[in-house]
C-alpha positions in Angstrom: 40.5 -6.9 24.7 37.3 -6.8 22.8 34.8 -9.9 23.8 34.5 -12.5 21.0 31.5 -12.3 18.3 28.6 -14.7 19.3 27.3 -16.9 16.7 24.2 -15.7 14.8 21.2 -17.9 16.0 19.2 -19.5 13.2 15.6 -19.1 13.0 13.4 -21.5 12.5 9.1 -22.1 12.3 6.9 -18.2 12.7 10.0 -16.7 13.5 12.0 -17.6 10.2 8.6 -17.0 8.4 7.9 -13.2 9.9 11.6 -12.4 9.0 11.5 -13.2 5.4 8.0 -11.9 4.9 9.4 -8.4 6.6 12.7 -8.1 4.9 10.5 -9.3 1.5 8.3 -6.1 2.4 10.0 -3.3 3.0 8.3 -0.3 4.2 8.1 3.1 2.1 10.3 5.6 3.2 9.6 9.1 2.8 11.3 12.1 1.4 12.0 13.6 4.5 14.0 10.3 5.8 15.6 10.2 2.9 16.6 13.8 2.9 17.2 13.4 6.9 19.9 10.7 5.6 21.6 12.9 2.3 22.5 15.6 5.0 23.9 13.2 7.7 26.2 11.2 5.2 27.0 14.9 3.9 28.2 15.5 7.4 29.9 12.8 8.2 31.6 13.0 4.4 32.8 16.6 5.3 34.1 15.5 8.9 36.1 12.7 7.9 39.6 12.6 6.6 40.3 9.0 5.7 43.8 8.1 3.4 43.5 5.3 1.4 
C-alpha cells in the first residue's frame, strides 16, 4: 500500500521571494537540451502502446 501524499509546505519571507523571482526567470535552454528532449519523448512515443 502506497504511503499517503504529504501536504505541500507554504513558503513564506526570502524563501517565497527566491521562488517567484526564479520560476519568473527562467533560464535559456539550448538547442542541444531541446534536441536531447525531441529524441527522448520520440523514444518513449515509439516504446509505448497506450489504448485509450
Amino acid at each position: 500500500m502506497a504511503r499517503p501524499i504529504k501536504e505541500t509546505p507554504e513558503l513564506f519571507g526570502r524563501d517565497a521571494e527566491r521562488f517567484e523571482k526564479m520560476i519568473s526567470q527562467p533560464r535559456p535552454v539550448s538547442e542541444e537540451e531541446k534536441e536531447r528532449a525531441r529524441k527522448a519523448y520520440e523514444v518513449m512515443k515509439s516504446i509505448s502502446n497506450f489504448q485509450w
